[in-house]
C-alpha positions in Angstrom: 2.0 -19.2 20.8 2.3 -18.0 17.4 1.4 -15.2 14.9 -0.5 -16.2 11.6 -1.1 -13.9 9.0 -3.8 -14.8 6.6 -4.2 -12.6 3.5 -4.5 -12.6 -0.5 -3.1 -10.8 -3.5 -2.1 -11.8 -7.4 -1.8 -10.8 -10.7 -5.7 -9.7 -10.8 -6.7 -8.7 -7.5 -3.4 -6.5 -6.5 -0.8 -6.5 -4.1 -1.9 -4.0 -1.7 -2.9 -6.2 1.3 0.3 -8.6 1.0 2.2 -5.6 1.1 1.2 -4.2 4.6 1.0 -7.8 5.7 4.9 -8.0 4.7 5.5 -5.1 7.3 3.6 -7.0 9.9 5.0 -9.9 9.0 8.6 -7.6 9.6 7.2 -6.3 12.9 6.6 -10.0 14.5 10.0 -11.7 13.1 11.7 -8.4 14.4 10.3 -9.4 18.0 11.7 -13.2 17.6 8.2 -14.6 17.4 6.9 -17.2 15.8 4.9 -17.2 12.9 3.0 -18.1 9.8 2.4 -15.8 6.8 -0.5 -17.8 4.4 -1.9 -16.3 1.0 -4.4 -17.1 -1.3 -4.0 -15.9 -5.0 -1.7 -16.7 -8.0 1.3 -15.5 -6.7 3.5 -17.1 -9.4 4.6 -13.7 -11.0 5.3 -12.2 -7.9 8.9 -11.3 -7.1 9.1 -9.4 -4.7 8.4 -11.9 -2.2 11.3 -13.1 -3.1 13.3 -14.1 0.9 10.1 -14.4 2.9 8.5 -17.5 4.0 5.1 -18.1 3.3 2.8 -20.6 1.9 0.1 -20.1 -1.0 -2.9 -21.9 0.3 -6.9 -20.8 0.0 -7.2 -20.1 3.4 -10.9 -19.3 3.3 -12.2 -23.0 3.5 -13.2 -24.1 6.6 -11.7 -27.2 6.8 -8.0 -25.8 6.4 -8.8 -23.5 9.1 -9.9 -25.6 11.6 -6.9 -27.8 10.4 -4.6 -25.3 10.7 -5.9 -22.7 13.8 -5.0 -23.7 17.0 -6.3 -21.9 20.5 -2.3 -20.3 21.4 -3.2 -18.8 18.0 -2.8 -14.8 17.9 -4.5 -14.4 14.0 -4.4 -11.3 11.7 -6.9 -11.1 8.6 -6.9 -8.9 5.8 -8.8 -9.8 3.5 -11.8 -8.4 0.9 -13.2 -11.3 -0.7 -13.5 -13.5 3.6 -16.8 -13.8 4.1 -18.3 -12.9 7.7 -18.7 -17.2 8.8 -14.6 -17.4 8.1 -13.9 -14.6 10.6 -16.3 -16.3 13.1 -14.8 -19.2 12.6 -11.1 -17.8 13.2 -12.1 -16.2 16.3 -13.6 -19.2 18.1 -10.8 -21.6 17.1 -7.6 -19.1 17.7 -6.5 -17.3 21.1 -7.2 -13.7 19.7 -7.9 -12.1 15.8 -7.0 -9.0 14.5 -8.9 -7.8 11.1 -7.5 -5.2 8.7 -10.4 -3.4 7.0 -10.3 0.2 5.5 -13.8 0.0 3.8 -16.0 -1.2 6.6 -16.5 -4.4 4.7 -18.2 -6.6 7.1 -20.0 -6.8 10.8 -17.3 -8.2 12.8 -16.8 -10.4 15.6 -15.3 -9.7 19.1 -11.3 -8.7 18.1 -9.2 -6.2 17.2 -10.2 -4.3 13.6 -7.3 -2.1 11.9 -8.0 0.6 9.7 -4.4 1.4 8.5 -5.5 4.9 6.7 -5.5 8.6 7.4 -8.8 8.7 8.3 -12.1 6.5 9.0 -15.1 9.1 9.8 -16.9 8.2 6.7 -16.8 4.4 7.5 -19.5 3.2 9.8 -18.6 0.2 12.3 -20.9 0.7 14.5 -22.1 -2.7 13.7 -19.1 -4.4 15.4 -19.7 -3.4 18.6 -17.5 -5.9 20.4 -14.4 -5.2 18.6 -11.7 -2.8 19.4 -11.1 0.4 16.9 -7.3 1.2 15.6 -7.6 3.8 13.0 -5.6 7.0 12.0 -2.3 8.6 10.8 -0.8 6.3 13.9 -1.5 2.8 12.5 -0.8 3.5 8.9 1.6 0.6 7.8 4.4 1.2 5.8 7.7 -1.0 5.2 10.8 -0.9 7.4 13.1 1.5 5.3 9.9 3.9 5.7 10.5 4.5 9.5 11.2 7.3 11.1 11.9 9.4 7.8 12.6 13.4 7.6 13.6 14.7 4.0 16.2 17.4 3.9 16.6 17.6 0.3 15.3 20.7 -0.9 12.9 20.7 -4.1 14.9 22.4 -6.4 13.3 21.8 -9.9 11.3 19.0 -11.5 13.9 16.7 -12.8 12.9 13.4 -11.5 9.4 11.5 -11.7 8.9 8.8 -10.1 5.9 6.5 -11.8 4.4 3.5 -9.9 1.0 2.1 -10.9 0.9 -0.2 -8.3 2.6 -4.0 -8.2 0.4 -5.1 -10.7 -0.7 -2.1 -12.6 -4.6 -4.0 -12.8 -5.3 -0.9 -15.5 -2.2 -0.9 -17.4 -1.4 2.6 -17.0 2.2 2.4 -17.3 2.3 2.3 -21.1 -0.1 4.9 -21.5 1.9 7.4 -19.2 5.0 6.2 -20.7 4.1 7.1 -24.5 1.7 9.9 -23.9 3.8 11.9 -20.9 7.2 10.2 -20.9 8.2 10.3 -24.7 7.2 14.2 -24.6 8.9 15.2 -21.6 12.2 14.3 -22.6 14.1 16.8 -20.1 13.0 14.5 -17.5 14.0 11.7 -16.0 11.1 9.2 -15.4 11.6 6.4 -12.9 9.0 3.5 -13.5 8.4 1.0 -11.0 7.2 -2.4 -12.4 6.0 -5.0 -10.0 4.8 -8.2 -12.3 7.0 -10.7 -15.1 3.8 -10.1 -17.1 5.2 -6.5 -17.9 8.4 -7.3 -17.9 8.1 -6.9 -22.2 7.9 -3.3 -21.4 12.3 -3.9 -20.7 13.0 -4.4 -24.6 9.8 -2.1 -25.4 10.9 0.9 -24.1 14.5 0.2 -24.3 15.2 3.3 -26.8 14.0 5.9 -23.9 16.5 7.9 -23.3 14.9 9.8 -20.1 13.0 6.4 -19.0 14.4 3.7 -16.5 12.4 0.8 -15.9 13.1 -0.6 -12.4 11.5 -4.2 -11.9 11.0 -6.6 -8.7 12.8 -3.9 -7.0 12.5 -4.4 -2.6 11.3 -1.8 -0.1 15.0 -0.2 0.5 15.4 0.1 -3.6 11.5 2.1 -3.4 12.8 4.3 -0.8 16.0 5.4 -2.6 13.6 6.1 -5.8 11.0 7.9 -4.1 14.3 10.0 -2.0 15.7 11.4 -5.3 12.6 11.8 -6.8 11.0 15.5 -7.0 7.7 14.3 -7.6 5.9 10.9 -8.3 2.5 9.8 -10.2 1.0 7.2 -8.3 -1.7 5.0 -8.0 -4.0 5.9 -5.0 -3.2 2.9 -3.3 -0.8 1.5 0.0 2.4 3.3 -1.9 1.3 7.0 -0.8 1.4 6.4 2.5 5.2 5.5 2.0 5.1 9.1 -0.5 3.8 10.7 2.8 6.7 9.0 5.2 9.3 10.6 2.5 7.7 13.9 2.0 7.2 13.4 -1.2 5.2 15.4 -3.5 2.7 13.1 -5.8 0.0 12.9 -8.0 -3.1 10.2 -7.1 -4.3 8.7 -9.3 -7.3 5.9 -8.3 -7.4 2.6 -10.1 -10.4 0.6 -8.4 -13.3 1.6 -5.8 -11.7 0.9 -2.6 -9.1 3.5 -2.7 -12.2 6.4 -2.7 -11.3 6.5 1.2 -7.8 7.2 0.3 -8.2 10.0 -2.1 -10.7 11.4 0.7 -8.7 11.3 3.3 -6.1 13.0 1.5 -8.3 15.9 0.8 -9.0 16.5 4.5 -6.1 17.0 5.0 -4.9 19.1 1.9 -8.1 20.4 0.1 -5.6 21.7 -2.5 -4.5 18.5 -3.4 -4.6 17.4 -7.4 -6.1 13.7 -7.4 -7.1 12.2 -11.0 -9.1 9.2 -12.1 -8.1 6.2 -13.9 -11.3 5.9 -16.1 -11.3 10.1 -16.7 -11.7 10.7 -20.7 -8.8 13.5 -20.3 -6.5 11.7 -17.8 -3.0 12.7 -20.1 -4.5 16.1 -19.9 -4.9 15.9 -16.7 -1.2 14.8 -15.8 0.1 17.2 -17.8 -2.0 20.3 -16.4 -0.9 18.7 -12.6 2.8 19.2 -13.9 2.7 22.2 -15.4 1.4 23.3 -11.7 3.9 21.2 -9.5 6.6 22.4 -11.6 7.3 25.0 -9.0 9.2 23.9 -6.1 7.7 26.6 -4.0 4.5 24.7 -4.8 5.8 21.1 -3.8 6.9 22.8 -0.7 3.5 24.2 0.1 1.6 21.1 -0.9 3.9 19.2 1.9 3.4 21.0 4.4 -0.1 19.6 5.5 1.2 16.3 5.3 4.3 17.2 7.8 5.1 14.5 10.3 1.6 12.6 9.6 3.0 8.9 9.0 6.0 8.3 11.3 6.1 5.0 10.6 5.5 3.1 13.6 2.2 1.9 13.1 3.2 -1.7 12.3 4.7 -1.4 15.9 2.0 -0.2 17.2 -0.7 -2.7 16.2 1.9 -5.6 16.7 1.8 -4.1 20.1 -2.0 -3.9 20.8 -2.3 -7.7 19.3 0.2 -8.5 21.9 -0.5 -6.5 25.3 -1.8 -9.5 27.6 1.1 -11.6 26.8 
């Protein structure tokens, strides 16, 4: 048998999904079993996939699948742009298929659907009555270094900020929060995470910033260390705060596109008091600022945490490796 991961990302759609499909990809490899990681997008400027085998093929046409699907199959999906015959099609030509989905995209067939968020009450799927239901703080994917986390280092001051706007930064945020909150906050240190060559210009733009470091291409043990020494981050809204929440890290949401409303909601259930912000909001520098003005206390951080306390462990990759592969 073997495991095939089918899933897209690029320079326009985001990196999100190949991400988490990384740490599944991790899970399998880690187990010795064979298997296939396939994604469709431009890819080209994408370096952080640098050591990991995988091909770049547009998956959703039929005939590469029924090329390429065999019955000893075991077939994971995440996808938002597969349309419902691709699925069915997946299912009926591989031995069992497993679909990640945190919007409720589509009625699916008879398999295994993953919703690898903190929560999934507002999302009807009802209308996939065959398939099995993984959802909650348990199946939250994060990457290796993110496992099994406890922070001991107390919050002592805001003297480190962590920015990441996501691998592609699809709004370009990162300047904006570089020369509007960065270049007046010079007592602190800002940490930006870049993800894609195409901002690699801001290297030499920002170069004369003092209290910025620009960290590019950097791999999930480097993110760890970043997000461990930082005393707060602003992020997008996207797969990175779950791997702020295995740290115990405080942060700021910010959401950059539609599908990460479920993220900023879930987020609120479990901390009402929780600051999230809006890419497209008019006053979004405001915004930031008035957010760090309050998180400057470390009291505060402290007492934002606590809700989020031992909520993502960081087995959840483990766990739906290990429902995809209970009847072997």
């Amino acid at each position: 048998m073997k495991v095939k991961i089918l899933t897209e990302g690029g320079k326009n759609i985001g990196l999100g999904h190949i991400s988490r499909c990384m740490s599944l990809y991790a899970e399998v490899s880690r187990r010795d079993i064979s298997i296939d990681f396939i994604i469709n997008g431009d890819v080209s400027s994408i370096d952080f996939l640098h050591g990991i085998t995988f091909k770049n093929e547009n998956w959703l046409q039929g005939e590469f699948l029924h090329n390429y699907i065999t019955s000893d199959d075991y077939v994971i999906i995440d996808s938002y742009k597969a349309e419902k015959a691709v699925y069915d099609s997946i299912v009926k030509l591989s031995s069992k298929a497993m679909f990640i989905d945190d919007i409720g995209r589509l009625d699916y067939p008879e398999g295994i659907i993953v919703n690898p968020s903190l929560d999934s009450t507002s999302i009807d799927y009802s209308n996939s009555p065959n398939s099995i239901l993984l959802t909650g703080p348990d199946y939250v994917i994060v990457r290796p270094p993110f496992v099994g986390i406890k922070r001991e280092t107390a919050f002592n001051g805001l003297n480190r900020i962590l920015i990441t706007m996501g691998g592609t930064d699809i709004r370009k945020l990162t300047p904006l929060l570089i020369n509007n909150v960065c270049k007046n906050l010079k007592d602190i240190v800002f940490d930006i995470v870049i993800g894609s060559k195409e901002t690699h210009e801001l290297y030499d733009q920002y170069l004369g910033f003092k209290n910025v470091a620009i960290h590019y291409n950097i791999d999930a043990t480097e993110m760890f260390e970043l997000m461990m020494s930082c005393d707060l981050a602003i992020t997008a809204a996207g797969q990175t705060i779950y791997e702020l929440l295995a740290t115990q890290t405080p942060f700021i949401p910010i959401q950059i596109i539609e599908n990460q409303e479920n993220n900023i909601r879930s987020l609120l259930k479990y901390n009402s008091n929780q600051i999230v912000l809006k890419y497209d909001n008019n006053n979004l520098v405001e915004g930031i600022f008035n957010a760090l003005d309050i998180y400057d206390a470390s009291g505060y951080r402290q007492e934002q945490n606590k809700p989020y306390e031992g909520l993502i462990d960081g087995y959840g990759a483990k766990r739906i490796i290990d429902k995809l592969l209970e009847d072997l």
